[in-house]
C-alpha angles and dihedrals in degrees: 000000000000123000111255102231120253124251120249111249123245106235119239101257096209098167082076088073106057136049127192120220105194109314086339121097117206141198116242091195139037122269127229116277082205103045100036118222126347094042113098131211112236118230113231126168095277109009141018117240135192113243092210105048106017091240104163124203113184119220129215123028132278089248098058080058105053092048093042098107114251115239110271114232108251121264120262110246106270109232120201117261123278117250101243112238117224105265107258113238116244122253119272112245111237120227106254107251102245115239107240102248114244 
């Protein structure tokens, strides 16, 4: 069976996580409370993580969850009206025919 070639690897791109202001060189994003310096905490959608250690920090309040507004079920297709059909009548009761009396 042949070997499946490998992917090239992205580099690091370090230089995304500094910025310099002035001589001073700064750090764009927090550093783990865990690891010390030199481990950054990855930015997800609602918290930051080490990558490291797997130390989570959430982000936002309980409250900004309970008012954000919860996901309305979708509506049902709407399908066009029904023509009505006239109301059938109801069938007439029949007199019951009388037995002849012996």
């Amino acid at each position: 069976m042949a070997k499946k070639e490998k992917k090239p690897k992205k580099p690091a791109q370090v230089w995304k996580l500094y910025e310099v202001k002035g001589e001073a060189v700064e750090r764009k994003n927090s550093t783990c409370p865990k690891c010390g310096d030199g481990y950054f905490m990855a930015k997800h959608g609602n918290r930051l993580t080490c990558g490291k250690c797997y130390y989570t920090e959430f982000t936002g309040t309980k409250e900004a969850k309970q008012e954000a507004p919860k996901e309305q079920p979708k509506e049902e297709q709407k399908q066009p009206p029904k023509a009505e059909k006239p109301a059938e009548e109801a069938p007439k009761e029949q007199p019951k025919a009388e037995k002849p009396a012996e």
